[in-house]
MARSE-964583 format. One record per residue (C-alpha): residue number from 1; residue in three letters; x, y, z. Coordinates in nm, 4 decimals. Last residue first. Layout:
  num  residuo         X         Y         Z
  NUM      ALA         X         Y         Z
...
% end
This chain:
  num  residuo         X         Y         Z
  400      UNK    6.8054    7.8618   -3.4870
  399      UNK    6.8990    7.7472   -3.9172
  398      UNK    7.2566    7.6847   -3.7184
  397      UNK    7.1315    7.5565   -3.3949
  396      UNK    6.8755    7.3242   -3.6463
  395      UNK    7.1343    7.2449   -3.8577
  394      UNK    7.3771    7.1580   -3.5453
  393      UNK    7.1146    6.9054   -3.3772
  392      UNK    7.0151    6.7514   -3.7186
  391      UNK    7.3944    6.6682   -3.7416
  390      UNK    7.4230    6.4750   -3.4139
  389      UNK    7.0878    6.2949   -3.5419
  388      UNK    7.3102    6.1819   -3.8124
  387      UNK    7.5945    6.0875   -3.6222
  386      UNK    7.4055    5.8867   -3.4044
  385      UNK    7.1932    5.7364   -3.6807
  384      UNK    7.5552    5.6371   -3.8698
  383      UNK    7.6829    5.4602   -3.5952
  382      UNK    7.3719    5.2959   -3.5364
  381      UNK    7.3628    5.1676   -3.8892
  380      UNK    7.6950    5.0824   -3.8775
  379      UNK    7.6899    4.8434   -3.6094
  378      UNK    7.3586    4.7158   -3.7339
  377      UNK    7.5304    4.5949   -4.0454
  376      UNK    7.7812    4.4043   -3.8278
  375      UNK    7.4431    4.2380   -3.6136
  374      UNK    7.2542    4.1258   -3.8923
  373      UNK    7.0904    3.8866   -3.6351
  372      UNK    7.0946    3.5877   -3.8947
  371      UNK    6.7650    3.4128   -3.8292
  370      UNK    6.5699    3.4743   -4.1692
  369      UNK    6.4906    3.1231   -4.2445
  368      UNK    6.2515    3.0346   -3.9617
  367      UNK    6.1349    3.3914   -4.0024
  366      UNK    6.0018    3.3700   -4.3420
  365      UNK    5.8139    3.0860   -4.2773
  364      UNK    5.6727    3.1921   -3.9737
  363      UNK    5.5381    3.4702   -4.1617
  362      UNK    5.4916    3.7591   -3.8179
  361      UNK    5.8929    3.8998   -3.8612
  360      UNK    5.9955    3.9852   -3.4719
  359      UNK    6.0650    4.2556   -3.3739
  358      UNK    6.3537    4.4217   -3.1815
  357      UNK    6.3947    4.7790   -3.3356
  356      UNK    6.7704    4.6848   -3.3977
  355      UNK    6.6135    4.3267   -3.5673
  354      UNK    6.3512    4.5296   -3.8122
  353      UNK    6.6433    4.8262   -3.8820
  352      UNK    6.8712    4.5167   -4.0171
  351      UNK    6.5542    4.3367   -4.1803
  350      UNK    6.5285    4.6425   -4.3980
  349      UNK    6.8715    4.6041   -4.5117
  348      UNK    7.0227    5.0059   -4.4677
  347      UNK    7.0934    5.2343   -4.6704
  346      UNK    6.7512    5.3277   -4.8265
  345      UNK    6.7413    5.6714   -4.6375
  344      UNK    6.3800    5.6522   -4.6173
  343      UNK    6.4036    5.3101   -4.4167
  342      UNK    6.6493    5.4590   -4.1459
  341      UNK    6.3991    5.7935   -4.1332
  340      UNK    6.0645    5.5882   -4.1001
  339      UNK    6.2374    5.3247   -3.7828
  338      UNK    6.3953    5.5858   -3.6563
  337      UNK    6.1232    5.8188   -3.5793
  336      UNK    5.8903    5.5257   -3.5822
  335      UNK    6.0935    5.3913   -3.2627
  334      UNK    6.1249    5.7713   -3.1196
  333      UNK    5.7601    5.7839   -3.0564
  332      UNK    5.7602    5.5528   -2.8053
  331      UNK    5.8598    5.8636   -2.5528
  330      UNK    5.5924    6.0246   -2.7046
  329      UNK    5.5818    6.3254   -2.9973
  328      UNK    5.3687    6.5447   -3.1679
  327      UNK    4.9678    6.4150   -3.0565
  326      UNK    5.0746    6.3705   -2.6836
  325      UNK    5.1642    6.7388   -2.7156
  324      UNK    5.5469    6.9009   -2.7110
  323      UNK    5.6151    7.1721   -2.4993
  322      UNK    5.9111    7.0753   -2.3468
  321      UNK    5.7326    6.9992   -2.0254
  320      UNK    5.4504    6.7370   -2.2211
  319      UNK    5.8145    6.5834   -2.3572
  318      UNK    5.9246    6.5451   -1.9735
  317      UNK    5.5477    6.4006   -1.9109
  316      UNK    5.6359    6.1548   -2.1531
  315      UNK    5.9633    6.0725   -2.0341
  314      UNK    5.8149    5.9925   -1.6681
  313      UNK    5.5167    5.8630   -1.7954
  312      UNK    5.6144    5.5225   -1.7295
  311      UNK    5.7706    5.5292   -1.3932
  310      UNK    6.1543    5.6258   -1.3045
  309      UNK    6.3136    5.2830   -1.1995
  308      UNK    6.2753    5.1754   -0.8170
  307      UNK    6.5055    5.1137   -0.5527
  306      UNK    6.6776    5.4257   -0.5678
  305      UNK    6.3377    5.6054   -0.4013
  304      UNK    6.1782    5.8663   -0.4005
  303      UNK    6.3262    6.0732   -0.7182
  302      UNK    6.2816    5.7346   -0.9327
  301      UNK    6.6040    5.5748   -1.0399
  300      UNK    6.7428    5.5838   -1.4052
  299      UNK    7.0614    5.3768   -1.4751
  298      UNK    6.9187    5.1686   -1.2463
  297      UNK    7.1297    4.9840   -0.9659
  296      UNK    7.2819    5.2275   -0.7990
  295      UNK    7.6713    5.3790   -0.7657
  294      UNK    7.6801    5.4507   -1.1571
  293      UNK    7.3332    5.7010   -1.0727
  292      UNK    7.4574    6.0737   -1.1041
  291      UNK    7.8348    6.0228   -1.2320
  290      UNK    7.7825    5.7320   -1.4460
  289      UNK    7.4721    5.9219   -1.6433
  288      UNK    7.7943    6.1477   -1.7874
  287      UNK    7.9891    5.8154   -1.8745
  286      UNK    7.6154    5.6869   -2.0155
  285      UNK    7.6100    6.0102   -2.2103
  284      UNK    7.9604    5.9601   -2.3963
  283      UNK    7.8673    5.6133   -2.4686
  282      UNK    7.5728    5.7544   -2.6387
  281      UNK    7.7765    5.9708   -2.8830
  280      UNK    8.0214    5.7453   -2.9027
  279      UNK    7.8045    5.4690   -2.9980
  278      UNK    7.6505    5.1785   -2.8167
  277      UNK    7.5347    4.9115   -2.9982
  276      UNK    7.2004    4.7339   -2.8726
  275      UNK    7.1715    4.3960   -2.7997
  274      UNK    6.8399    4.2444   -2.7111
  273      UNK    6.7434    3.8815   -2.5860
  272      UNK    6.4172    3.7386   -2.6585
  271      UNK    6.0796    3.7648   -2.5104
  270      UNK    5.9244    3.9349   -2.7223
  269      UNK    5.8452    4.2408   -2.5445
  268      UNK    6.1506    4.2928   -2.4086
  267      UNK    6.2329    4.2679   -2.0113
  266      UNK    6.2484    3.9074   -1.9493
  265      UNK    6.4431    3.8062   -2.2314
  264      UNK    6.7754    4.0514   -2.0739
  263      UNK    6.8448    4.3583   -2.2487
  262      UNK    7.2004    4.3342   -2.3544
  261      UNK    7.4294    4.6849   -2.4059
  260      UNK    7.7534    4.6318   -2.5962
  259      UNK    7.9946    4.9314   -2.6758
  258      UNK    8.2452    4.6531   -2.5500
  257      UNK    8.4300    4.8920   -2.2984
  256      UNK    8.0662    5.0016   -2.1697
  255      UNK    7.9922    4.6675   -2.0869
  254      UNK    7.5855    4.7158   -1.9983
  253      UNK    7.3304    4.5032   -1.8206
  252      UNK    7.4762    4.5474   -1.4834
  251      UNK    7.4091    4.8882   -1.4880
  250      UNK    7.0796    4.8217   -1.4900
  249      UNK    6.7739    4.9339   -1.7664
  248      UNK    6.4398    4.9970   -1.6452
  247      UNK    6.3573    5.3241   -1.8068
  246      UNK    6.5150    5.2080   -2.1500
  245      UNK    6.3113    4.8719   -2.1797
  244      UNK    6.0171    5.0364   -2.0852
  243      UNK    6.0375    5.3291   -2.3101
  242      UNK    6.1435    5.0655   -2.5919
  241      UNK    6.4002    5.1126   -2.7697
  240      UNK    6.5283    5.3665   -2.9979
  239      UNK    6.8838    5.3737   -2.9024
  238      UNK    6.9558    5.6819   -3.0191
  237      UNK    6.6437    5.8594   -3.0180
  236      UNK    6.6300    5.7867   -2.6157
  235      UNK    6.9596    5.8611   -2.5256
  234      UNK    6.9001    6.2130   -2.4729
  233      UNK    6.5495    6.1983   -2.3297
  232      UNK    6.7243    5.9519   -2.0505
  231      UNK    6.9915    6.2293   -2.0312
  230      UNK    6.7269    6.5009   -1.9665
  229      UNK    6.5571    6.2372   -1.7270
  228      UNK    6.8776    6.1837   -1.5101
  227      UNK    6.9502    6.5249   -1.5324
  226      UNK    6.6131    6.6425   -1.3398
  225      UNK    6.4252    6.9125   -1.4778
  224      UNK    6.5866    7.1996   -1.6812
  223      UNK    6.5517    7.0399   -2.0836
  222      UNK    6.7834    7.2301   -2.2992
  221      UNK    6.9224    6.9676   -2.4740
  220      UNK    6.5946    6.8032   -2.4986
  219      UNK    6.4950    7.1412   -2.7094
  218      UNK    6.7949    7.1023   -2.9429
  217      UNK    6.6803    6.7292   -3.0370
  216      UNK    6.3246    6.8236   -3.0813
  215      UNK    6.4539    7.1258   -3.3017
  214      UNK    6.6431    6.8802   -3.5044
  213      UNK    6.3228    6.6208   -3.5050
  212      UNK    6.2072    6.9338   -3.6848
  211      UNK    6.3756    6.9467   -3.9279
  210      UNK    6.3794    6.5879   -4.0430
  209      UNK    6.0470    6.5486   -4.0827
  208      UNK    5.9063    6.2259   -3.8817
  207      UNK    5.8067    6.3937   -3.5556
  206      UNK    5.6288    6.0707   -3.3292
  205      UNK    5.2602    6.0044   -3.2596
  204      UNK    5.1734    5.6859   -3.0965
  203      UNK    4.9157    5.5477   -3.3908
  202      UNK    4.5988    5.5128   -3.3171
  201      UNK    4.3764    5.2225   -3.4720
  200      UNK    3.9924    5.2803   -3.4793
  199      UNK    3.7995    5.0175   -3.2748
  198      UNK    3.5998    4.7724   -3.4544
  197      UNK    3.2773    4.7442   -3.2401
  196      UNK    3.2095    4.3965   -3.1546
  195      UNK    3.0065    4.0837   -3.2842
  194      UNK    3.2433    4.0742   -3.5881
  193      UNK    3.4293    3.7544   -3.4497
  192      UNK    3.1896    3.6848   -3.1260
  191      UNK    3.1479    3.3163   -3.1964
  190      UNK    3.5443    3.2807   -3.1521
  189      UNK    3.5054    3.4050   -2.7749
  188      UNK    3.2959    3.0238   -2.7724
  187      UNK    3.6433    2.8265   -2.7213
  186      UNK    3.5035    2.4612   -2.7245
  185      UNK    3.4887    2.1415   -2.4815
  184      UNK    3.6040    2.2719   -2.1823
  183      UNK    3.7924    2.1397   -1.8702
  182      UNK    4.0151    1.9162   -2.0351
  181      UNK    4.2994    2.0685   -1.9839
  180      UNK    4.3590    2.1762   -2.3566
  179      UNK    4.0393    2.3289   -2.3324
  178      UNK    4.0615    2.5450   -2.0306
  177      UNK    4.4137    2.6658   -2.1649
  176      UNK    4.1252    2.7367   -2.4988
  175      UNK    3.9037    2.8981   -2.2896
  174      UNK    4.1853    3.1294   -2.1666
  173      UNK    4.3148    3.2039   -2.4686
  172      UNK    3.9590    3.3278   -2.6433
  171      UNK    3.9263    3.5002   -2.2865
  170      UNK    4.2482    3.7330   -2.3523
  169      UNK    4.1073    3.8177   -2.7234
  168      UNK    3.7758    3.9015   -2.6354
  167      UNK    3.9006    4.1223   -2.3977
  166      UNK    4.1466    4.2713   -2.6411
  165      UNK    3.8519    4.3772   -2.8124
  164      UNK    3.6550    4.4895   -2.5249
  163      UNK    3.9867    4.7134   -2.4373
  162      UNK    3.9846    4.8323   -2.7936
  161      UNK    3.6134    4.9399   -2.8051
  160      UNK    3.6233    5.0937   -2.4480
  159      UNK    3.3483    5.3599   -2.4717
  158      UNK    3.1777    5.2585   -2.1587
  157      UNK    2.8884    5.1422   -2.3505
  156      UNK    3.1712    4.9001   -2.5179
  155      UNK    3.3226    4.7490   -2.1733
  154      UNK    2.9341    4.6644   -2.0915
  153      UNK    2.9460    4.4982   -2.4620
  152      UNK    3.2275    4.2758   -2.3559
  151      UNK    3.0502    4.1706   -2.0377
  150      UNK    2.7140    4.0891   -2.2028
  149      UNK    2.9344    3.9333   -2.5025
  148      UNK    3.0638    3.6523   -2.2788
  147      UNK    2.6817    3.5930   -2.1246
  146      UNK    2.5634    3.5460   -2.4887
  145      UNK    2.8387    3.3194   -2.5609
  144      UNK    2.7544    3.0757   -2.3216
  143      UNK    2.9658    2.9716   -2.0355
  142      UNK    2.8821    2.6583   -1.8916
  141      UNK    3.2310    2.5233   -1.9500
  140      UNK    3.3914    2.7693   -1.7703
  139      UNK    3.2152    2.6516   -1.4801
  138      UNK    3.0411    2.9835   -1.3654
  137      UNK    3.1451    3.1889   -1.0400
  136      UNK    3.3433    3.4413   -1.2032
  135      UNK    3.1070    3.5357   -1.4346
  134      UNK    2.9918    3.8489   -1.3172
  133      UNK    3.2509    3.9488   -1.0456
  132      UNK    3.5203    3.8045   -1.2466
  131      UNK    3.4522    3.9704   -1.6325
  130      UNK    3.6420    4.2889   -1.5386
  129      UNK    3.9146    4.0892   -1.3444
  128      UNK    4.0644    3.9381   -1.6552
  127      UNK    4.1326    4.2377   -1.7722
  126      UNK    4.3127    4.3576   -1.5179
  125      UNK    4.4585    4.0444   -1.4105
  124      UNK    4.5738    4.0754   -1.7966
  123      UNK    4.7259    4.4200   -1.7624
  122      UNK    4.9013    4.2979   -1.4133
  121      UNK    5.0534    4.0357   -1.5642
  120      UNK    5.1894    4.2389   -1.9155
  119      UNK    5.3159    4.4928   -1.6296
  118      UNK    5.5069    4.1943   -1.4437
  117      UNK    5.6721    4.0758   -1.7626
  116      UNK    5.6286    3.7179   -1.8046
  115      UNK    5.7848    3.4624   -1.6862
  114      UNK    5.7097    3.1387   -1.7542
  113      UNK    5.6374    3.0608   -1.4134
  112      UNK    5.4138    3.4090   -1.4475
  111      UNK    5.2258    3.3121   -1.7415
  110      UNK    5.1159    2.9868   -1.5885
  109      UNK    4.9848    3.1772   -1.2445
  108      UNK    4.8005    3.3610   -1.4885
  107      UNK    4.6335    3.0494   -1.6326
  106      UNK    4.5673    2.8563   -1.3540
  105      UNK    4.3921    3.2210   -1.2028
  104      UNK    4.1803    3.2287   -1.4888
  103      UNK    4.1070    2.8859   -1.4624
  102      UNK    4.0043    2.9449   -1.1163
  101      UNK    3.8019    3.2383   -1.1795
  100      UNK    3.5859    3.0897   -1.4720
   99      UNK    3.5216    2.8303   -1.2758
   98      UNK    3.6321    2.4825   -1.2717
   97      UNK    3.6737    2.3684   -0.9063
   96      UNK    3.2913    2.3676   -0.8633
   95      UNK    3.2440    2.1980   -1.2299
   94      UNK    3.4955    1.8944   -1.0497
   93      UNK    3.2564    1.9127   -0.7146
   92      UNK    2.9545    1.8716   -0.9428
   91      UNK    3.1232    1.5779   -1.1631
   90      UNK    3.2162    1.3890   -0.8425
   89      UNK    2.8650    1.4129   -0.7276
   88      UNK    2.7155    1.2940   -1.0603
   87      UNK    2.9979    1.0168   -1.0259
   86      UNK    2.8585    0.9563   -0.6528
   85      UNK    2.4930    0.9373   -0.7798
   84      UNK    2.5712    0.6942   -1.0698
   83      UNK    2.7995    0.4435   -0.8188
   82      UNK    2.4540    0.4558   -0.5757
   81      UNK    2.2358    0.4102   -0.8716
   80      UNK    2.4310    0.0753   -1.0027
   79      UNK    2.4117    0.0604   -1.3491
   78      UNK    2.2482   -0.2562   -1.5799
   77      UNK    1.9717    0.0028   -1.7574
   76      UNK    1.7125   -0.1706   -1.5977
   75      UNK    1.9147   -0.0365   -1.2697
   74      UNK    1.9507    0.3233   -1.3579
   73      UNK    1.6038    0.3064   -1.4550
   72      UNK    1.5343    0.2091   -1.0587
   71      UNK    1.8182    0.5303   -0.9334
   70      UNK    1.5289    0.7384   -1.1479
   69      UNK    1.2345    0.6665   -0.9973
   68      UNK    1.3700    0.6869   -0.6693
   67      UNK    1.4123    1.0400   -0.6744
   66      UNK    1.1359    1.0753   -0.8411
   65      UNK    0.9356    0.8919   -0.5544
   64      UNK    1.1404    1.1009   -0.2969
   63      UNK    1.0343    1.3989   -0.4883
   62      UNK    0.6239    1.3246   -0.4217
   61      UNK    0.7426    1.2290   -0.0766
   60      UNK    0.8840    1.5163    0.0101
   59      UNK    1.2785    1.6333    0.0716
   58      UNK    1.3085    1.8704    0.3149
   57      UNK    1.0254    1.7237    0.4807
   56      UNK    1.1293    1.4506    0.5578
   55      UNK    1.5200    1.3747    0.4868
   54      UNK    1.7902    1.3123    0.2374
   53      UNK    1.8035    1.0406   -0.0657
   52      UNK    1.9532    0.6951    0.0829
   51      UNK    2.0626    0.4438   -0.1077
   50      UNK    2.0684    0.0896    0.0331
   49      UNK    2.2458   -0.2569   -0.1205
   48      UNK    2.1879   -0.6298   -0.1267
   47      UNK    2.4039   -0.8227   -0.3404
   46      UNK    2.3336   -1.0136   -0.6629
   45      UNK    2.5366   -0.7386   -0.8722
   44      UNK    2.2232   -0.5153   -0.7679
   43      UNK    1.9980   -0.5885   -0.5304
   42      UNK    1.7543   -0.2759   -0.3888
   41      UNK    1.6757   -0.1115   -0.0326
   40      UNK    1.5436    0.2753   -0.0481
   39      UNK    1.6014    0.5331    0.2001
   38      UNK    1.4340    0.8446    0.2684
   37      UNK    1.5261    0.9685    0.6230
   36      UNK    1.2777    1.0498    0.9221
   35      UNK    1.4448    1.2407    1.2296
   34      UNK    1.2381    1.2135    1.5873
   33      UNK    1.5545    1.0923    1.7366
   32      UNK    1.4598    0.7593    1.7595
   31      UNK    1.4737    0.7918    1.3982
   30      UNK    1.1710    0.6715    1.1349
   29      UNK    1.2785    0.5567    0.8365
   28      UNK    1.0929    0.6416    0.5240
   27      UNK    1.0580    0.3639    0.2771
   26      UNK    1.1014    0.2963   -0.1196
   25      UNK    1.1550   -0.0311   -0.2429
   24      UNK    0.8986   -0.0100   -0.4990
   23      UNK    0.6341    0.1135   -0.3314
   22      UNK    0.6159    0.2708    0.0044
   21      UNK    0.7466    0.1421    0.3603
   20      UNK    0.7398    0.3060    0.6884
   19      UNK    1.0121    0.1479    0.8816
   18      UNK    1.1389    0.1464    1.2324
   17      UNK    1.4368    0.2869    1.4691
   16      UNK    1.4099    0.1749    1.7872
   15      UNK    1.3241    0.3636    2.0905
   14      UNK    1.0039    0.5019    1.9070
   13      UNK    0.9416    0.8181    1.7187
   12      UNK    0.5770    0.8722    1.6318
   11      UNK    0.4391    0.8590    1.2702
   10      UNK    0.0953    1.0806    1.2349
    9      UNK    0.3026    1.2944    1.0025
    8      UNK    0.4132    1.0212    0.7736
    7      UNK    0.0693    0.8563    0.7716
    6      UNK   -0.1508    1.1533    0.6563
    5      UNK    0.1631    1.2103    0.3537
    4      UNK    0.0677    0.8583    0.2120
    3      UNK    0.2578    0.5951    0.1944
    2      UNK    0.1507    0.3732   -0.0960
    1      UNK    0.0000    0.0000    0.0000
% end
């Protein structure tokens, strides 16, 4: 005869624990303790077994019946419910240990053992962290593409079209680490090709006419704030690296009596050793920079402390002082400078000026054959560059 709800309430604890049985193997057991558990008894693998389902009333009886219902077509299908509720179980704590944030943080942790720059970290845990508190929660696997594009098109209404780009972009590599793990079956960021707003590309501006690159030259010269900046803004068309590169550089990175300066694979961009030649003219700076900051560690400490490098707007802020705008010239600027100039004077192998600018050629192809450094050609290219911004300087003092 079926339980029926009349009978479970009128059920009185007793001092031993007793039965109030339904159909099918189902039956409420009634606890000393006045607690009443769903349990149901079936055979399976020719031995006796019991799974229980949770208590009265939390659970009812119309849901303990379900319940039951389904650990019974477990068994016509030839599976033991108990071993099918404990692999659902396993599979709920596994989606609980694959969220978005965990991955996320998997991932990160990844780029830093491999060792990654620490401003390229904390621009991704930026990014990353703008999607967190809204998704951070979700097994990355439950992730559907509308939810993705809610948080990229909330970066959008804000304006950011390139920072929901590069969004996209970050989480496309994190669902495929998730992939490649195991814990996701597809990378859904590639749905949302052409689902954002194209962002307009800005070039960092940088004085490309010869002229007046002179009068830049003449006004760094001039430059009143601290020397350690003035000769940082010195060096800086010279060498044409990159502001980061140049504002953290050690001492111990350079042998002056070589004319040989090495940025180490941690600091560039990608992730490759850098040499850069060092001419007389900037050899003759570095010997003045000696003087100031030889007994530190960077070539260019911060006012506050020794400990730390100048920051990044240091130069440009220094430019912003000379009376230049951020759409004439930034401290990145001097890369196109040299990069447009050394080109236009056609004497130079165009791979030459692509290795001193430290990139790296994007056909695979090509640049699996291309590996010679060009290094004796680069020697004279950064002699000549040094002598010919020397002689900008004078033309515009002369035309001045």
């Amino acid at each position: 005869m079926p339980l029926t709800f009349t009978a479970i309430n009128a059920a009185k604890p007793k001092a031993k624990p007793y039965k109030l049985t339904d159909e099918r193997g189902l039956y409420l057991m009634i606890m000393p303790t006045g607690g009443r558990l769903w349990r149901m008894n079936y055979r399976y693998d020719n031995k006796q077994k019991t799974l229980s389902f949770g208590k009265f009333p939390d659970l009812s009886l119309a849901k303990a019946r379900e319940v039951r219902d389904i650990a019974r077509e477990a068994l016509a299908l030839g599976l033991d419910p108990a071993e099918e509720r404990k692999a659902r179980e396993r599979e709920a704590r596994a989606k609980r240990s694959e969220t978005l944030k965990i991955i996320s943080e998997e991932w990160l942790d990844r780029l830093t053992l491999e060792g990654r720059a620490t401003k390229t970290l904390a621009k991704l845990r930026w990014m990353v962290d703008i999607a967190i508190p809204v998704l951070g929660d979700r097994p990355i696997a439950d992730i559907t593409v509308p939810e993705l594009l809610h948080v990229l098109r909330s970066v959008e209404a804000r304006g950011r079209y390139e920072t929901a780009t590069r969004l996209r972009s970050t989480f496309g590599t994190i669902f495929r680490y998730a992939i490649a793990t195991g814990r996701a079956q597809r990378d859904i960021s590639a749905d949302l090709r052409g689902a954002l707003i194209t962002p307009k590309v800005k070039h960092r501006a940088a004085i490309l006419e010869p002229a007046a690159l002179g009068g830049l030259l003449r006004a760094i010269d001039a430059y009143d704030g601290q020397p350690t900046v003035r000769i940082a803004l010195q060096l800086a068309p010279h060498l044409f690296v990159r502001p980061g590169e140049l504002r953290m550089a050690e001492w111990t990175e350079f042998d002056l009596a070589a004319r040989l300066w090495v940025i180490p694979a941690a600091k560039t961009k990608m992730r490759r050793p850098h040499k850069v030649y060092l001419t007389d003219e900037v050899l003759a700076l570095l010997k003045k920079l000696q003087s100031i900051s030889g007994d530190g560690h960077y070539l260019f400490p911060s006012v506050r402390t020794p400990k730390r490098p100048i920051t990044d707007n240091t130069l440009n802020a220094a430019l912003r002082r000379l009376g230049y705008s951020s759409e004439e010239m930034t401290a990145h600027g001097f890369r196109a400078t040299a990069s447009t100039l050394l080109n236009e004077s056609r004497k130079w192998h165009p791979d030459a000026i692509e290795r001193q600018l430290a990139h790296v050629d994007g056909n695979k192809i090509r640049r699996a054959y291309a590996r010679g450094e060009h290094w004796d050609e680069r020697i004279k290219m950064m002699q000549y560059w040094s002598r010919y911004l020397v002689g900008l300087k004078k033309k515009s003092t002369a035309s001045g």
